[in-house]
C-alpha positions as CSV (number, residue, x, y, z in Angstrom):
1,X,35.7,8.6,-12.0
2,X,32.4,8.6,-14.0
3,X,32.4,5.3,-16.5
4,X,30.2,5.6,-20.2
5,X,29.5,3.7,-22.4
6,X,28.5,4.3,-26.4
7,X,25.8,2.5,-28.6
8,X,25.6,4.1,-32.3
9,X,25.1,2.3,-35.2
10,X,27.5,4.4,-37.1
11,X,31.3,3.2,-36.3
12,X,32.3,7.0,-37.4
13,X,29.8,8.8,-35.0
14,X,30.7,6.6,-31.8
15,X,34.7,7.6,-32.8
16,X,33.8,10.8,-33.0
17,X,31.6,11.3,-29.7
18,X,34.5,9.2,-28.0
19,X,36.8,11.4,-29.1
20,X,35.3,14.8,-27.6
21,X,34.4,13.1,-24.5
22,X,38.5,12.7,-23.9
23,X,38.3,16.6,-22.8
24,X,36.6,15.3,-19.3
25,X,39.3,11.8,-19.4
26,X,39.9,13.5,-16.0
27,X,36.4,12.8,-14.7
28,X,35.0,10.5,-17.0
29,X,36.3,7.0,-18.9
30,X,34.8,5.8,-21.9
31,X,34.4,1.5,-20.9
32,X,32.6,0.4,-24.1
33,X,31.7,1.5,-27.5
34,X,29.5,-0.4,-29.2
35,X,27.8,-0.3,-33.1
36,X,25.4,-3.3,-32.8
37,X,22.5,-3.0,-30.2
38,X,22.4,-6.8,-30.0
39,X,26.1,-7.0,-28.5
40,X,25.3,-4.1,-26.0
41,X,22.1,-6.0,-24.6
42,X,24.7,-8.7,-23.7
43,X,27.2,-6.5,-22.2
44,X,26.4,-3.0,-21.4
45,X,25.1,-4.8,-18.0
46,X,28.1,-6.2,-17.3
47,X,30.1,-3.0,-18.0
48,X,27.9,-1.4,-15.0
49,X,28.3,2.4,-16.7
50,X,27.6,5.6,-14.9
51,X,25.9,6.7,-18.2
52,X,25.6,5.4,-21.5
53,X,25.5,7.6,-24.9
54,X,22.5,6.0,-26.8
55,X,21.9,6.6,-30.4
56,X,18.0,6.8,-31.3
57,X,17.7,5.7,-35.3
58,X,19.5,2.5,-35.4
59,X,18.5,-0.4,-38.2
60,X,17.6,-3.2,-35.8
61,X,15.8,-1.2,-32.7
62,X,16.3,2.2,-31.8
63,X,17.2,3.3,-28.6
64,X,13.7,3.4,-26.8
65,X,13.7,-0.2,-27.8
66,X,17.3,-1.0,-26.6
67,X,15.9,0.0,-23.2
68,X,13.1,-1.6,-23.1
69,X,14.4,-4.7,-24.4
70,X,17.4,-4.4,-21.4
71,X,14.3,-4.2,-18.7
72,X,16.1,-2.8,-15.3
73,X,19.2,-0.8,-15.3
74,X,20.8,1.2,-12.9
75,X,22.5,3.8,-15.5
76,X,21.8,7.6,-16.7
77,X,21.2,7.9,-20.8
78,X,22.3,11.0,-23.0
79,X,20.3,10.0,-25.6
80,X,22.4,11.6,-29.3
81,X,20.5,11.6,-32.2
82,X,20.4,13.9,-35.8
83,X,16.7,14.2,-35.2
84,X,14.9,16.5,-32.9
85,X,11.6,14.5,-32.7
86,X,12.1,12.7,-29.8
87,X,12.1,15.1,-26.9
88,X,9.2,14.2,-25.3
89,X,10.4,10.5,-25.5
90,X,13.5,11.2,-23.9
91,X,12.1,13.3,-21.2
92,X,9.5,10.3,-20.5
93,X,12.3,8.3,-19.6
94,X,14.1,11.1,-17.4
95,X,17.3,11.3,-19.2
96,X,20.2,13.6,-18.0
97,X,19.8,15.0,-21.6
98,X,19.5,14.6,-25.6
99,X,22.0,15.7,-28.0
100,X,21.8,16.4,-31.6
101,X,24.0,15.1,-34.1
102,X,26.8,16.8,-34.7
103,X,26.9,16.7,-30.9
104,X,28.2,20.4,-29.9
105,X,31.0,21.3,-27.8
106,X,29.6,23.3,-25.3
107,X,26.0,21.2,-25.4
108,X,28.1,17.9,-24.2
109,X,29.5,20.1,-21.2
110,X,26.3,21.2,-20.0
111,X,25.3,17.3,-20.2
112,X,28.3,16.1,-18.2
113,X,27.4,18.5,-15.8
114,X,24.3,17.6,-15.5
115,X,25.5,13.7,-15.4
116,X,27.7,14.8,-12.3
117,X,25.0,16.0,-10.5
118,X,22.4,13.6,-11.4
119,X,25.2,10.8,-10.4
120,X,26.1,12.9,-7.1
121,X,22.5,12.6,-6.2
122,X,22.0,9.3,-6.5
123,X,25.0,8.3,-4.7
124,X,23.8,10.6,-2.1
125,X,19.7,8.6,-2.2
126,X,21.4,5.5,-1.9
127,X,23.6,6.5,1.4
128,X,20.7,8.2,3.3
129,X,18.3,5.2,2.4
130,X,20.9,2.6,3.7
131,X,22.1,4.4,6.8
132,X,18.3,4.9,7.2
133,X,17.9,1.1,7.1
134,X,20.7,0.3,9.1
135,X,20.0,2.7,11.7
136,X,16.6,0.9,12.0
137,X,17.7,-1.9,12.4
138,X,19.7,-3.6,15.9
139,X,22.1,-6.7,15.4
140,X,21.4,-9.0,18.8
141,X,24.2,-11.4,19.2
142,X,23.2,-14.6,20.7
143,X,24.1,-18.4,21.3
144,X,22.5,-19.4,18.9
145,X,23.3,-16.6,16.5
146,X,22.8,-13.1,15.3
147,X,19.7,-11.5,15.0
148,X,18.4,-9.0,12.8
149,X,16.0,-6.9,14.6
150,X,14.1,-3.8,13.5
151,X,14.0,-1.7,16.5
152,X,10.3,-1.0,15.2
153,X,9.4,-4.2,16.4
154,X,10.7,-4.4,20.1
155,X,8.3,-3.9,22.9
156,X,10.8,-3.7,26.1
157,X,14.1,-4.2,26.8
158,X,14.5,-6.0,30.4
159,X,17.6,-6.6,32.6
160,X,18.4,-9.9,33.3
161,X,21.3,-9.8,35.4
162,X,24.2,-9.3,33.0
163,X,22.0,-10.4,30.0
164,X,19.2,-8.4,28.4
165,X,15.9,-9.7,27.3
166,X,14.0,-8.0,24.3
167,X,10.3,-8.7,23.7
168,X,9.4,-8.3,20.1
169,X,5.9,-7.6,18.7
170,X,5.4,-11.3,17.3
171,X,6.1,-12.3,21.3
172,X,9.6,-13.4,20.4
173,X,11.8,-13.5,23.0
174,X,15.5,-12.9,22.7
175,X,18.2,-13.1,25.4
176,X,21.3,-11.1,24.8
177,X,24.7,-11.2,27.1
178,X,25.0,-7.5,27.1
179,X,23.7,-5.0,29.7
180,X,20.6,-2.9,29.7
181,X,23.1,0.3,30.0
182,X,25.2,-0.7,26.9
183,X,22.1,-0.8,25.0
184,X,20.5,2.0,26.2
185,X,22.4,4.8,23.7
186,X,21.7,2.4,20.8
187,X,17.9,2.9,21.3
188,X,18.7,6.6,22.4
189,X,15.7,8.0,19.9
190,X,12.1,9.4,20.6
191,X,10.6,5.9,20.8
192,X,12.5,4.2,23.7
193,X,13.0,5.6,26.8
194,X,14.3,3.9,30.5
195,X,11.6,3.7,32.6
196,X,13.6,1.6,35.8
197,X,17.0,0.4,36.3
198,X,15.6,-3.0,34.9
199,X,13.8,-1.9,31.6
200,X,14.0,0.1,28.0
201,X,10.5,0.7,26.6
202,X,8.9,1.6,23.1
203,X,6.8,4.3,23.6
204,X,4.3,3.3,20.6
205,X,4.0,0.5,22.2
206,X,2.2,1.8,25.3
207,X,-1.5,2.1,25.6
208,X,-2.5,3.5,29.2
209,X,-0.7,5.3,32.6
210,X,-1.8,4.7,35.4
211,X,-1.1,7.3,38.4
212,X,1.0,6.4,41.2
213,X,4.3,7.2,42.9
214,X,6.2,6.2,39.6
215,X,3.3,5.0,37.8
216,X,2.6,2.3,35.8
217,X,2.8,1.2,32.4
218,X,0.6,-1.1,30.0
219,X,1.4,-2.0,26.7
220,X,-0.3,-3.2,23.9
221,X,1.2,-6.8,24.4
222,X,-1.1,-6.6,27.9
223,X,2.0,-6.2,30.2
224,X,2.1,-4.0,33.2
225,X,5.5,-2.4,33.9
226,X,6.7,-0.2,36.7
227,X,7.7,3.4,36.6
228,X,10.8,4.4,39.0
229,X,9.8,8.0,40.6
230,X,13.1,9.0,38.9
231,X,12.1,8.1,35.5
232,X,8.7,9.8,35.9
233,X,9.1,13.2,34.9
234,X,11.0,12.3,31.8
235,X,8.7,9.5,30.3
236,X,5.5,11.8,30.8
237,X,7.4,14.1,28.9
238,X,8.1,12.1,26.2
239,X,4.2,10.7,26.5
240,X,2.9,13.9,26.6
């Protein structure tokens, strides 16, 4: 369910604008109406609205103003207005669109639809850019703690027993009691790969192979690590 809000000067003009929008109540719940711009910049925030319905000419600031003066917000803005001079003002600021007084029908319909899909978008932003980060990102439980880890930032993985030892750019060192094999589908991407039963590498970390039965590794930290003859073939293919 979509949540508005209203800000017009005119009591009769926000009843009126509320009262069409009840033809979407099934998708869309007006949460505030307001008639003074100075009570809106203390609550509209508060309300958190999908989109607010902001009036341009109003007697203490108009609506370009109201925004400006509110700084950050995370809303859309129909802007509603009985003058048509302030397109190119309303498209500056990217609203969903800008409807003229007597607000039509069938215009308001096309804006909600818009609304929904500039809302559906957004939503959808938000989701890829946190399962981005989160997918970036490796939690490390320890004794001490947990750690936040990007995985950017790890060199090697190295088995320690039961316990697992990640080396991180800033030469960090974390021990963690898990095995190298439960954390070897967590870094199952194109920059790690196992190169021995002992050890998980970052392939941008590398900087030179050196021939041999297996091979052998060195990284940009200046370590050498060994290359099991059955890793070889795969980590040359993901080198090369």
């Amino acid at each position: 369910m979509l949540k508005a809000a209203i800000l017009d000067d005119e009591v009769k003009g926000s009843k009126l604008l509320s009262q069409k929008l009840e033809f979407f109540e099934d998708e869309l719940q007006v949460v505030g109406i307001f008639n003074q711009p100075a009570k809106a910049l203390n609550s509209i925030v508060e309300l958190k609205p999908d989109v607010l319905f902001l009036d341009v000419e109003m007697p203490e600031i108009n609506g370009f103003q109201f925004l400006e003066r509110l700084g950050s917000f995370d809303f859309e803005v129909i802007f509603t207005t009985a003058y048509d001079s302030y397109t190119l003002e309303a498209l500056r600021l990217s609203a969903v669109d800008y409807l003229l007084k007597p607000v039509d029908e069938e215009e308001l319909k096309s804006a909600i639809i818009r609304l929904r899909k500039r809302v559906a978008e957004k939503s959808n932003y938000k989701s890829l850019k946190k399962e981005k980060i989160n997918s970036n990102r490796l939690a490390l439980t320890t004794a001490e703690g947990i750690y936040i880890v990007d995985k950017t930032q790890i060199i090697r993985v190295e088995a320690m027993s039961n316990y697992s030892v990640f080396i991180l750019a800033d030469s960090k060192k974390i021990v963690v009691s898990k095995t190298l094999k439960e954390f070897e589908n967590m870094l199952d991407d194109d920059f790690f790969t196992r190169i021995s039963r002992s050890m998980i590498i970052n392939l941008t970390y590398v900087v030179k192979y050196r021939k041999g039965d297996g091979g052998t590794l060195e990284l940009s930290d200046g370590s050498e690590v060994e290359v099991s003859t059955q890793r070889k073939d795969a980590l040359l293919q993901k080198l090369f």
